[in-house]
C-alpha positions as CSV (number, residue, x, y, z in Angstrom):
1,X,0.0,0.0,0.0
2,X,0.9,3.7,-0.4
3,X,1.4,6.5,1.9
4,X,-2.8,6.4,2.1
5,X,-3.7,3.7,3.6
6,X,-7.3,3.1,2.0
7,X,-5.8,3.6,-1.5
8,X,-3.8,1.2,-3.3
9,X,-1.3,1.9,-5.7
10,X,-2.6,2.0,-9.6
11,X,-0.2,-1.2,-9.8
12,X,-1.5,-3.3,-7.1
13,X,-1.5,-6.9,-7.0
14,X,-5.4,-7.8,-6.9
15,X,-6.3,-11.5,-6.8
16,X,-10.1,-13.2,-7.0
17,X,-10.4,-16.4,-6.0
18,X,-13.0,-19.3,-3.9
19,X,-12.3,-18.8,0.0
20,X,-14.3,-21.2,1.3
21,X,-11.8,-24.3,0.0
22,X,-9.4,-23.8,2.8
23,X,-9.5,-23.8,6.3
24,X,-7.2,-20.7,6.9
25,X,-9.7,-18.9,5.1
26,X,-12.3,-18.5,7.6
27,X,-10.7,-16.4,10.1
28,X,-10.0,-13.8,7.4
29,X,-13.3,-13.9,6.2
30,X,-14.8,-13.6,9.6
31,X,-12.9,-10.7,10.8
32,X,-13.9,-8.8,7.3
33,X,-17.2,-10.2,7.8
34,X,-16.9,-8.4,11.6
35,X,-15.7,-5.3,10.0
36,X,-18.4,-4.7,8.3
37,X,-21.1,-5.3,10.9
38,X,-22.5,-8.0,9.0
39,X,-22.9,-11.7,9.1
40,X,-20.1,-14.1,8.0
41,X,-20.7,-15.5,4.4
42,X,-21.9,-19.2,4.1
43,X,-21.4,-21.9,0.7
44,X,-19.2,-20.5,-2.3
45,X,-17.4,-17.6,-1.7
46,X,-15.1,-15.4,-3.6
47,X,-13.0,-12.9,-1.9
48,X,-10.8,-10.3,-3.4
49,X,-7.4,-9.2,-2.1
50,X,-5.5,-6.4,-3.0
51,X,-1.4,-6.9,-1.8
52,X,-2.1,-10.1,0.1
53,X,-4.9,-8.5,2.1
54,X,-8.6,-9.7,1.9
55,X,-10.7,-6.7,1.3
56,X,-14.3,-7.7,-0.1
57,X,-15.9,-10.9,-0.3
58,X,-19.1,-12.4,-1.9
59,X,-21.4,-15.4,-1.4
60,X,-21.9,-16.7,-5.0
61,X,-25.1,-18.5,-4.0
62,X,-26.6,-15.5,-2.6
63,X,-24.9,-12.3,-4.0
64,X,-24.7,-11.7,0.0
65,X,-21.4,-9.1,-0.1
66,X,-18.9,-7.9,3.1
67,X,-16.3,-5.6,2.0
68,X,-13.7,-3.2,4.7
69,X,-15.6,0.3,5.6
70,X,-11.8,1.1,5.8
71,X,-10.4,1.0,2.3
72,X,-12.0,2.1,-0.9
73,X,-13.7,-0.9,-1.8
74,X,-16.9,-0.3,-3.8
75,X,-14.9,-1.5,-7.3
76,X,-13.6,-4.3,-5.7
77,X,-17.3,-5.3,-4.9
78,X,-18.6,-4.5,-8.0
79,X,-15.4,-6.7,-9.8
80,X,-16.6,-9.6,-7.7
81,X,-20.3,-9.2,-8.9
82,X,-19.4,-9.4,-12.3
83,X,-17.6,-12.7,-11.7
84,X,-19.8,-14.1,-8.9
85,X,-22.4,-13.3,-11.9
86,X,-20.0,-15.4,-14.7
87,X,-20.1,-18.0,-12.3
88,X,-24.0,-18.6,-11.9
89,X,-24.6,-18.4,-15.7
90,X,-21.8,-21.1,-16.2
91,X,-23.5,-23.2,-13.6
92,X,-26.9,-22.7,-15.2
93,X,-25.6,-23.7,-18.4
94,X,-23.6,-26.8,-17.5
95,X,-26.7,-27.6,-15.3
96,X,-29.0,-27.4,-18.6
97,X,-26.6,-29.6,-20.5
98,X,-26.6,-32.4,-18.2
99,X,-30.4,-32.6,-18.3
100,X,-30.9,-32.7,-21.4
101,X,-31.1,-36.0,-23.9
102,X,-28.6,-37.0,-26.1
103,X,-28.8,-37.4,-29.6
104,X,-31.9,-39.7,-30.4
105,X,-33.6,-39.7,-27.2
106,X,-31.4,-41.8,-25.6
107,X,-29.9,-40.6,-22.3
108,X,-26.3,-38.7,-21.5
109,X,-23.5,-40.3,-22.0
110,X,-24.9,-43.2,-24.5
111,X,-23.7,-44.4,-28.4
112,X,-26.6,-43.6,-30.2
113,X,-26.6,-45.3,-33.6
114,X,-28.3,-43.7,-36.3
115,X,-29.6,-44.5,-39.8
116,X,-27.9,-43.2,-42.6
117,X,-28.7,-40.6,-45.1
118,X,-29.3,-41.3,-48.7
């Protein structure tokens, strides 16, 4: 971080990823959570930290967000939404794919063998 502490530099190291895989997760998460008066997240959760330092989180199931009321955070949030967002659609789609019958009828997964043209 710079001189300002609730502003990091223009070339700051900002990483998005699940943190709710691993165990030394949840402390973080809990003490942002704390920090921002609101409830810890539950299921998938994103979190994004800028430097190292966990600064907004997001449930992906619920869009629930916690973010620092200490640092300039609202981009950070809205860059999680996005790919919280990303996320759900994928789901949905890969969801839709699975339900639906293979060529011919026949279920997922099976050799269909089809008659031939001509």
């Amino acid at each position: 971080m710079n001189s300002d502490q609730n502003t990091a530099p223009v070339n700051a190291a900002i990483t998005i990823r699940r943190m709710d895989l691993r165990e030394e997760d949840r402390g973080p998460l809990t003490r942002l959570a704390e920090r921002d008066t609101k409830d810890p997240l539950d299921g998938p959760v994103l979190g994004v930290e800028v430097e190292g330092r966990l600064l907004a989180a997001i449930s992906i199931a619920d869009g629930r967000t916690v973010a620092d009321p200490f640092n300039r955070t609202r981009e950070l949030t809205e860059l999680l939404k996005a790919r919280a967002a990303q996320i759900r659609r994928r789901g949905r789609k890969h969801a839709r794919r699975r339900g639906h019958p293979a060529v011919a009828g026949g279920p997922a997964g099976t050799i269909a063998t089809l008659p031939r043209w001509g």
